[in-house]
N, C-alpha and C positions, 0 to 999 in steps of 0.2 A: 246559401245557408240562411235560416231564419235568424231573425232581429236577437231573438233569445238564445243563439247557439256562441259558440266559442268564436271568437272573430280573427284570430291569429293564432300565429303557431307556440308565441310564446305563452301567450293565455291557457292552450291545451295542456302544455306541461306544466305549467303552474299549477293550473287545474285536477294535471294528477300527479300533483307533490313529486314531482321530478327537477331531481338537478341535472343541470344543462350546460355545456357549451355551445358555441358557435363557430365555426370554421369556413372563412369564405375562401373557395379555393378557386378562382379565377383566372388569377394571374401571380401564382403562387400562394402559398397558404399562409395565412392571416385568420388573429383570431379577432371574433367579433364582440365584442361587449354587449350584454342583454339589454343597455340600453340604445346603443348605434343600431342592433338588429329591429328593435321594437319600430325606433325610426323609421328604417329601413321599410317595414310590414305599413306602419300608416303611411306611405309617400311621402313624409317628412323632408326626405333625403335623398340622394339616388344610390343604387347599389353603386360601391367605392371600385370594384376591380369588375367589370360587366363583360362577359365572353362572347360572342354569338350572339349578343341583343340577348342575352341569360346572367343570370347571377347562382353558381355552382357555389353549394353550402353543403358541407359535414356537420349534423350535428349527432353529437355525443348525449346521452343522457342514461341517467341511473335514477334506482329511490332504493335509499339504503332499508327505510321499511321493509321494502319486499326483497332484494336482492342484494348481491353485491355482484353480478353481473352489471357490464355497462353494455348498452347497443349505440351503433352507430344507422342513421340515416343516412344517405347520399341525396339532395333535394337541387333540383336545374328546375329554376322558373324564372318565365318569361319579363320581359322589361318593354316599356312603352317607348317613342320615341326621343324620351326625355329622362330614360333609364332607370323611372320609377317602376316599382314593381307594377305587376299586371295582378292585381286582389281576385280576380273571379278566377283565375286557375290557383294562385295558393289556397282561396275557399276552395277550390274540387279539390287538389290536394289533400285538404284537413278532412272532407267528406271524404276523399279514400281512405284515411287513416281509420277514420271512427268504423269507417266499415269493415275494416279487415283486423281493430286492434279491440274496437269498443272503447267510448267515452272514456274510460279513466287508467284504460291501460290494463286493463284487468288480465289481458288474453296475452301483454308484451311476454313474458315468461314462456309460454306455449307456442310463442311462433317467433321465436327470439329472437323479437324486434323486428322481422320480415313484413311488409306492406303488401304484399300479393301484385298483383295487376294495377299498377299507380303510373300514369304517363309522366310522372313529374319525380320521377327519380333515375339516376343514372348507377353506372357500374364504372367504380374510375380501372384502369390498368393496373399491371402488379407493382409496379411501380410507385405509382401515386398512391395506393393503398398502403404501399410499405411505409413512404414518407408520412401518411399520413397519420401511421398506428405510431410511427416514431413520435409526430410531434402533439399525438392526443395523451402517450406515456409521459413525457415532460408536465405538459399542459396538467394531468392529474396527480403527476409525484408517483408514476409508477414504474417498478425497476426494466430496465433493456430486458432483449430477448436474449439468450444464450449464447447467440452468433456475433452479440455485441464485442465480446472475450478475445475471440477467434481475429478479430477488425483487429482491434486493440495490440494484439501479439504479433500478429501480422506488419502494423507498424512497425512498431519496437524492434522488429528483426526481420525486414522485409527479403533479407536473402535467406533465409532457412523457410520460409510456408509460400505456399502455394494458393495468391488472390484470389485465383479463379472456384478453389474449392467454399470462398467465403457466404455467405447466404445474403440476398437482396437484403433481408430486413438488418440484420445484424450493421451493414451497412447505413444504415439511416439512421439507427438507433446512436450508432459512435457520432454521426453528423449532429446529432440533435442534440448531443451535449459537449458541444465544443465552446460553448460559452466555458466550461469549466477549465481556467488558466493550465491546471495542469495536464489535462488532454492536450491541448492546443499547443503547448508546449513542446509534446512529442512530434506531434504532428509539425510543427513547424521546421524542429530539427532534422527529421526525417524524409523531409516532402520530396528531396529531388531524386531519393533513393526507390519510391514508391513504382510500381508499373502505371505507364501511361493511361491506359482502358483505367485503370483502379481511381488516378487523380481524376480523370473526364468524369466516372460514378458518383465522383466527393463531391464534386463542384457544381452536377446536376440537383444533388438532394440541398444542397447549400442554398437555394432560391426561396427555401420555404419557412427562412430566417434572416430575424432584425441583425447580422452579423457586426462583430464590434472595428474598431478600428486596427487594432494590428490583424485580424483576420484578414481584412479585406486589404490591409498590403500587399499580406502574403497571394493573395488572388491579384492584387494587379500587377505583382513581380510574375508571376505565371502567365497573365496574358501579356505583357511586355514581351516575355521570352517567345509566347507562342506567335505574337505578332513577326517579331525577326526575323523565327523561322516558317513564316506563313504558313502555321499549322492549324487550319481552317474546325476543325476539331478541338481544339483546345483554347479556340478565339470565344467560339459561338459557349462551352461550356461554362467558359469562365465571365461571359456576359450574363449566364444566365446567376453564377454565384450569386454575381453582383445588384441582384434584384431589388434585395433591403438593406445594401450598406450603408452607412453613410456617406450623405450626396457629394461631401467633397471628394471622397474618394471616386464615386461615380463620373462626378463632370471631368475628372481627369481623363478616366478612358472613353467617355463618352464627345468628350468635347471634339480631340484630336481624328474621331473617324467623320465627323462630320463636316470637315473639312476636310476632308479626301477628294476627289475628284470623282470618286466613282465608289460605290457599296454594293455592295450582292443583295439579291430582293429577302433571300433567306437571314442577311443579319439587319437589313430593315424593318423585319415582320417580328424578330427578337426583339429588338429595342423599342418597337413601339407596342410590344405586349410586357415587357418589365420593367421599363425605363419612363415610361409615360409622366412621373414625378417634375420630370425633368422638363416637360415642355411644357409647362407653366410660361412659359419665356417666348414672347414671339420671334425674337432672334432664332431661337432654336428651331421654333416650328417651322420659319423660313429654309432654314438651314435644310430640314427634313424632309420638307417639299421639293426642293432643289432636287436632293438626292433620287426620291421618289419618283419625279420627271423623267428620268434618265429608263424606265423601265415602262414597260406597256401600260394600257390605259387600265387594266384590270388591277396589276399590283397596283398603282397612283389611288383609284378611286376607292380598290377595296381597303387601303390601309388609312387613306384620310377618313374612308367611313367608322375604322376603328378608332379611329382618334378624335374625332368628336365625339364618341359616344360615351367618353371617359371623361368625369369629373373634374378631372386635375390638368385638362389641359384642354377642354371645350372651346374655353372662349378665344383660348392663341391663338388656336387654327383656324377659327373663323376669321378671329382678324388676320391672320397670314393670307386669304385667300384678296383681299385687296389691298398688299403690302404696295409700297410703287417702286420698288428696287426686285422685284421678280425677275429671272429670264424671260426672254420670250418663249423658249418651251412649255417653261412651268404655265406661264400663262395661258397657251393654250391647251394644255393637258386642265387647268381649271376649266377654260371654255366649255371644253368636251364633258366637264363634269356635268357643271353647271346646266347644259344644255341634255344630260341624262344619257348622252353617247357611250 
């Protein structure tokens, strides 16, 4: 892009009197403040939840000028090896926009908000989309969808309706406002009464919220139970609730499996995509390694690669790689790292 063109993406919407949010959906959805993103855009900072050596962003924007239509973007761009963004694909990025939208948005309305041929946009599943129109409805103050009612009733008298007729979205949209005591309320009295498929759906979309403290009991009394009854489905679900609780409620269920003797590669690839908060703590990232060893050289190498490339626990796991209390596995499962095997 020239010296004189738009140099970020937040510049562009400023540019054409758009209001905006931000939505980094990485590792669950979080919203981003216009000032963390602008960081974000100058390398200030590294992307906070990074996927794939990517940082996966929703962004929402409107101008009540012109409409009252909002559009969403879906935007995946690249990260260096130090997890700052990569500027010459967000600049092609903004060059594809201008080309398919025009500088000031003039064309948004007529091709509503579609970006044509843009390699730096993605399509999330129905799923992700659903949680995600849930939680851009909160985010703007704007009412559920219809299906929300149908959730709701469902609750309240789970032996007269039938879950399975209830609709994805309606689903996420009842998730999205369980902050509200009197929702939660039902749902709490009601939880053991619910169908199993129905609780696993709650507890999926529940990752893509700061959840409060009696929430997230009621989720560790669920995975207690699920643990007892080694119900591998209702472990990994309700790990993932657990994404934004709070931590103490986290290091509770998190502490006691890493101390297990042994973990499945599939709930060590969980916890270290939504739990990552946590290994801040070289104990822990010890701990993690440990576990890690016990599995081939590709789960060890590919999940240490994840977890360095994540802000919040970078530095533990480097120092974990010359702890002097390692197994010898561990140590040589490092070896092999180290040496690119």
């Amino acid at each position: 892009m020239q010296s004189t063109s738009i140099n970020s993406i937040i510049e562009f919407l400023d540019a054409s009197k758009s209001q905006y949010k931000f939505i980094d959906m990485g590792r669950g959805f979080r919203e981003l403040t216009p000032e963390h993103m602008n960081q974000i855009e100058y390398q200030r900072v590294p992307a906070p939840y990074p996927r794939q050596q990517h940082i996966w962003l929703g962004c929402i924007f409107w101008s009540p000028e012109r409409s009252a239509q909002h559009y969403i973007w879906f935007i995946k761009l690249p990260l260096d090896e130090r997890g700052l963004l990569n500027q010459a694909a967000r600049n092609l990025f903004l060059e594809k926009v201008i080309e398919a939208l025009g500088r000031q948005l003039e064309n948004t309305e007529k091709m509503q908000g579609q970006l044509g041929d843009n390699p730096y946009t993605f399509v999330p599943n129905q799923q992700q989309l659903a949680d995600f129109n849930a939680k851009a409805k909160t985010l703007l103050k704007n009412p559920p969808s219809h299906g929300f009612q149908a959730v709701s009733d469902y609750i309240h008298a789970p032996n007269t309706q039938d879950w399975q007729l209830l609709s994805v979205q309606g689903l996420a949209d009842y998730v999205a406002r369980l902050s509200d005591p009197m929702i939660f309320a039902t749902l709490q009295k009601q939880w053991t009464l619910l169908a199993p498929l129905f609780q696993v759906n709650l507890l999926n979309s529940l990752e893509h919220y700061a959840i409060n403290k009696p929430l997230a009991v009621l989720v560790k009394q669920h995975f207690d139970t699920a643990v007892s009854q080694d119900n591998e489905t209702h472990i990994i679900a309700s790990l993932r609730a657990l994404t934004q609780a709070p931590e103490e409620i986290v290091k509770k269920v998190i502490d006691p499996l890493l101390q297990r003797a042994y973990l499945p590669s599939d709930w060590l690839i969980l916890i270290a995509a939504r739990h990552m908060a946590l290994f801040n703590d070289i104990n822990r990232a010890i701990l993690f390694l440990e576990k890690c060893a016990l599995h081939d050289d590709a789960i060890f190498q590919g999940l240490f690669a994840d977890m360095v490339q994540l802000p919040q626990c970078r530095i533990a796991f480097l120092q974990a790689l010359s702890a002097s209390n390692l197994t010898e596995l561990c140590q040589q499962k490092i070896t092999s790292l180290q040496q690119g095997h």
